[in-house]
C-alpha positions as CSV (number, residue, x, y, z in Angstrom):
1,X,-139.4,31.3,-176.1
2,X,-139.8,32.5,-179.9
3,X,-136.0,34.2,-180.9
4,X,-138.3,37.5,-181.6
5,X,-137.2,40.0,-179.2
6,X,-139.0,43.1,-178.4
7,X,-137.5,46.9,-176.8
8,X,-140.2,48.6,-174.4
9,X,-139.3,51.6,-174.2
10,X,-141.5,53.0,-171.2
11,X,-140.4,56.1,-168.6
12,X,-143.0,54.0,-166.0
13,X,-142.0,50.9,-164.6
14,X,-145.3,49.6,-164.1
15,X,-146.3,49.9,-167.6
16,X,-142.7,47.9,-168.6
17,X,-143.7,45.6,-166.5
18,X,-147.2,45.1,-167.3
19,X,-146.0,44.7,-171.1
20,X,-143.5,42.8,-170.3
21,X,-145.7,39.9,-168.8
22,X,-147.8,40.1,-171.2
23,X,-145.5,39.4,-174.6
24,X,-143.1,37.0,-172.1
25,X,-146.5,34.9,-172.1
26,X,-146.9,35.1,-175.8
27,X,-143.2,34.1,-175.9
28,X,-141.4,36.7,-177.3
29,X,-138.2,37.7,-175.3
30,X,-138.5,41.7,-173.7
31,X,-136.1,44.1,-173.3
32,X,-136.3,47.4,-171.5
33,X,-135.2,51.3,-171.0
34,X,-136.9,53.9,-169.2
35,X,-135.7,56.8,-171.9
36,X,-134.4,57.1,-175.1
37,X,-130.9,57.4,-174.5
38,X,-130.9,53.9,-173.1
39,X,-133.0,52.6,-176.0
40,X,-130.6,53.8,-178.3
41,X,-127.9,51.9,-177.1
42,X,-130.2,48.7,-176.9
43,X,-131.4,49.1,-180.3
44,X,-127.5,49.4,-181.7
45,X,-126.3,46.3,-179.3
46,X,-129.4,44.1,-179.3
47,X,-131.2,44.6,-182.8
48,X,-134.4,44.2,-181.5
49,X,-137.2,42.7,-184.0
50,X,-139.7,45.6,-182.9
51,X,-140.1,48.9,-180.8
52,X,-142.8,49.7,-178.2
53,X,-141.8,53.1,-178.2
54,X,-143.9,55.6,-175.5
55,X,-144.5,59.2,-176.9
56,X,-144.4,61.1,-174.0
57,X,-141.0,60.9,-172.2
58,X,-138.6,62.7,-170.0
59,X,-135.8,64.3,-172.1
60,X,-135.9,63.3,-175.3
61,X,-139.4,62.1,-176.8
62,X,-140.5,58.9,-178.1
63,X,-141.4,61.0,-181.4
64,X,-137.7,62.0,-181.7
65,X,-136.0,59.0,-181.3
66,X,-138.7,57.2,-184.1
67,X,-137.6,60.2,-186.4
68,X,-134.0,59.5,-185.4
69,X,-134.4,55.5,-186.2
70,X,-136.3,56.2,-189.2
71,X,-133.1,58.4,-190.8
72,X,-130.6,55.9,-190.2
73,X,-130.4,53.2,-192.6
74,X,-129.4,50.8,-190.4
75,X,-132.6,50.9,-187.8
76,X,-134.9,52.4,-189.9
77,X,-136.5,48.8,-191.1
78,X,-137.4,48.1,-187.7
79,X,-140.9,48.6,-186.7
80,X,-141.7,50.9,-184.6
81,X,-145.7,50.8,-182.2
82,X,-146.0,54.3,-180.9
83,X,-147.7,53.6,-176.8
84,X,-149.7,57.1,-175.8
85,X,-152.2,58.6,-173.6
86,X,-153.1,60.8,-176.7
87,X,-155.9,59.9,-178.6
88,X,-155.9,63.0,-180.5
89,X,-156.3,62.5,-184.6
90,X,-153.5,65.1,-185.1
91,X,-150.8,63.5,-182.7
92,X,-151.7,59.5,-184.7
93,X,-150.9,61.3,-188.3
94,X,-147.8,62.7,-186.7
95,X,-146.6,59.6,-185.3
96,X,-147.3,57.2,-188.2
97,X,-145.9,60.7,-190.3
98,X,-142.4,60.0,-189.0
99,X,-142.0,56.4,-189.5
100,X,-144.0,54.4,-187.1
101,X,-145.9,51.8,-188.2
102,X,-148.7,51.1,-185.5
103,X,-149.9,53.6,-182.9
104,X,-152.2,52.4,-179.5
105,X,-153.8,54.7,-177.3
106,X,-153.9,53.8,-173.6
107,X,-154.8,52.3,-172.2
108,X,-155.3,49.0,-174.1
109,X,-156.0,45.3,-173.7
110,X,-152.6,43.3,-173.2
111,X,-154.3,40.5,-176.0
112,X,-154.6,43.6,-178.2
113,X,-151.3,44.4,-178.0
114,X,-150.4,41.1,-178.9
115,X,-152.6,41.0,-181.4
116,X,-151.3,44.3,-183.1
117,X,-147.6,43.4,-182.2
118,X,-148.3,40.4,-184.6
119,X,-149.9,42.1,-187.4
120,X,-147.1,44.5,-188.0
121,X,-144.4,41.9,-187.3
122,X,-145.6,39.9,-190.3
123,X,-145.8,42.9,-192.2
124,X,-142.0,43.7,-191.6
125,X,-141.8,40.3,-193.8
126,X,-139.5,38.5,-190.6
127,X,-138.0,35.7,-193.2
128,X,-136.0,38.2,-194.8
129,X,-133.5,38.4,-192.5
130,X,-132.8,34.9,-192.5
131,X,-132.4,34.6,-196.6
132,X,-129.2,33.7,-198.2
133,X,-127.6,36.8,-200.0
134,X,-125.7,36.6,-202.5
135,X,-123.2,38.8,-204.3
136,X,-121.2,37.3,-207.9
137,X,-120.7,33.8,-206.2
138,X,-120.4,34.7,-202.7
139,X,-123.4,33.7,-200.4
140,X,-123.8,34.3,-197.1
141,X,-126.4,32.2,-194.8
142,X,-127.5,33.8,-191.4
143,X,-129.7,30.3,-191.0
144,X,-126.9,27.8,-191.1
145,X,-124.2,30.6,-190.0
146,X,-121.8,29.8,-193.2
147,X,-120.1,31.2,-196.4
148,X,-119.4,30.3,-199.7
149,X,-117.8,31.0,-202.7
150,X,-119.0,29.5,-205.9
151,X,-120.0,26.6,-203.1
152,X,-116.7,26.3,-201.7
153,X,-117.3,27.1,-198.3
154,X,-114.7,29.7,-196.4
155,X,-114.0,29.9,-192.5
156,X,-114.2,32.9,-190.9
157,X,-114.2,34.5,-187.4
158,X,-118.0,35.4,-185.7
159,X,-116.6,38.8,-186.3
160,X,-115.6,38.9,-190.1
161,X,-119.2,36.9,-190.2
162,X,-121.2,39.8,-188.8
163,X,-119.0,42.8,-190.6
164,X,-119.9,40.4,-193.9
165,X,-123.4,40.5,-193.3
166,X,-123.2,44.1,-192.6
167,X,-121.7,44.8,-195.3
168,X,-123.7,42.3,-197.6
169,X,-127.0,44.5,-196.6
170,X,-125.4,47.6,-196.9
171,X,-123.6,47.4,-200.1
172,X,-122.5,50.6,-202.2
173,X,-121.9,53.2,-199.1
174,X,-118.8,54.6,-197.3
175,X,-118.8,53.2,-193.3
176,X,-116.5,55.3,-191.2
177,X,-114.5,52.9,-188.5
178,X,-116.6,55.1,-185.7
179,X,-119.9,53.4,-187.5
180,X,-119.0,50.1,-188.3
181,X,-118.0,49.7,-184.3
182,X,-121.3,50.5,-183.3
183,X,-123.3,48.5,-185.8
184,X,-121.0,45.2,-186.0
185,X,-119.3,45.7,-182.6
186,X,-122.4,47.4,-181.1
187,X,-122.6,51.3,-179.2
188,X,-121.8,49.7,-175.8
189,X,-118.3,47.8,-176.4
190,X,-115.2,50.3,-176.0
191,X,-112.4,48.7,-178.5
192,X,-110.4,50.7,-180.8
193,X,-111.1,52.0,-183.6
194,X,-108.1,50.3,-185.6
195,X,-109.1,47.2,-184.2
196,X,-112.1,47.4,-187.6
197,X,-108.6,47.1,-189.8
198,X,-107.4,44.1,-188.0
199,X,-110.7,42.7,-188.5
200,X,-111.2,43.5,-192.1
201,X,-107.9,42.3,-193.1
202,X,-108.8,38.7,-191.5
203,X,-112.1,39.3,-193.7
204,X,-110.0,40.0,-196.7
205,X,-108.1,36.9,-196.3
206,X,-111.2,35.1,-196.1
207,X,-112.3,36.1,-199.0
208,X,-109.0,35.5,-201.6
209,X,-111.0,32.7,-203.4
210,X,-111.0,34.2,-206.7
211,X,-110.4,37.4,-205.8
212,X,-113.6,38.2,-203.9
213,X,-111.2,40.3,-201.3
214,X,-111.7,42.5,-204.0
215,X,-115.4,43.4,-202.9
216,X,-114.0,45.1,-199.7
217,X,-112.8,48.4,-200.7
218,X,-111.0,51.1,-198.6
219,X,-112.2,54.2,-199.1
220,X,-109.5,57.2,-198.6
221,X,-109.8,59.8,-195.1
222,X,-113.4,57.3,-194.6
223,X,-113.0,54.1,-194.2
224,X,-114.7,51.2,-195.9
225,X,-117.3,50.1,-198.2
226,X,-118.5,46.8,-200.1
227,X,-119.2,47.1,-203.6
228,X,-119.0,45.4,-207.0
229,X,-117.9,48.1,-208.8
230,X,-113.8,48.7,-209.2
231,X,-112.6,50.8,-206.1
């Protein structure tokens, strides 16, 4: 199985299903919800590498919840293929209008899917993800799952690890507690929201080696942000 995961996001089972078969035998790994509510809550706890998003859906739309991905900064970089029984021009300019960057009509061929599933994945440029970033000596590595600082590697927690990265690709903006727990924690684990302090002061620590703690800044009646200006 390829580590590229994939939401359906489908209100009929037998559609899921048939999609499902098809990318489990091109080897990518499927996850599923029958509306967007559910999705939502994949999407924060899963990070999935790409949407198969249905337009038409009981409750809220597929349409909605593309426009609601596409205004967060945090999901808006995953792709989105809209699924639809509408063929009209109008409703293809209004899907790719709010963010979506592939739309298929059904029905459709299960090796055109692929096909298209491919196309926008490399598009999306899928190495990025997996590049070292580094900030004024400190360089984080999601391939080999380490830091450093000027190349003296520091231990830290899977936790501090994953509120680094966030931080590391979301540098120069306030995060209340409320949003770091549901994009480092994810929307579906119920913990405190003091238990982000505990967890940034363990980060903190991590990161005296010439005063890089610095880089984590509290930000008064917010909560935090990472930047390398003073706080």
């Amino acid at each position: 199985m390829t580590s590229r995961t994939i939401l359906i996001v489908d209100d009929e089972s037998a559609i899921r299903d048939m999609l499902r078969i098809a990318l489990e035998m091109a080897e990518y790994r499927c996850l599923e919800a029958s509306n967007a509510q559910d999705a939502h809550g994949l999407i924060i706890d899963e990070k999935p590498d790409l949407i198969l998003l249905d337009w038409m859906m009981p409750g809220t739309s597929g349409i909605e919840l593309a426009r609601r991905l596409k205004r967060d900064e945090v999901t808006a970089n995953i792709p989105i293929i809209m699924l639809t029984a509408k063929g009209e021009e109008d409703n293809k300019i209004q899907g790719l209008e709010v963010g979506a960057d592939d739309y298929i009509t059904k029905p459709f061929s299960p090796r055109e899917l692929v096909a298209r599933l491919k196309a926008v994945l490399r598009r999306a440029d899928p190495q990025s993800s997996s590049q070292p970033i580094k900030v004024q000596g400190l360089c984080l590595d999601p391939a080999s799952h380490r830091v450093t600082i000027n190349d003296r590697e520091v231990d830290m927690g899977p936790t501090e690890f994953r509120l680094l990265q966030f931080f590391l690709t979301h540098q120069e903006r306030a995060y209340t507690r409320s949003q770091l727990l549901d994009h480092v924690w994810g929307g579906n684990v119920y913990v405190e929201e003091r238990t982000v302090d505990v967890h940034i002061r363990r980060l903190r620590k991590a990161l005296t080696v010439d005063q890089h703690e610095n880089l984590v800044q509290t930000v008064r009646g917010t909560g935090y942000r990472f930047s390398t200006k003073a706080g």
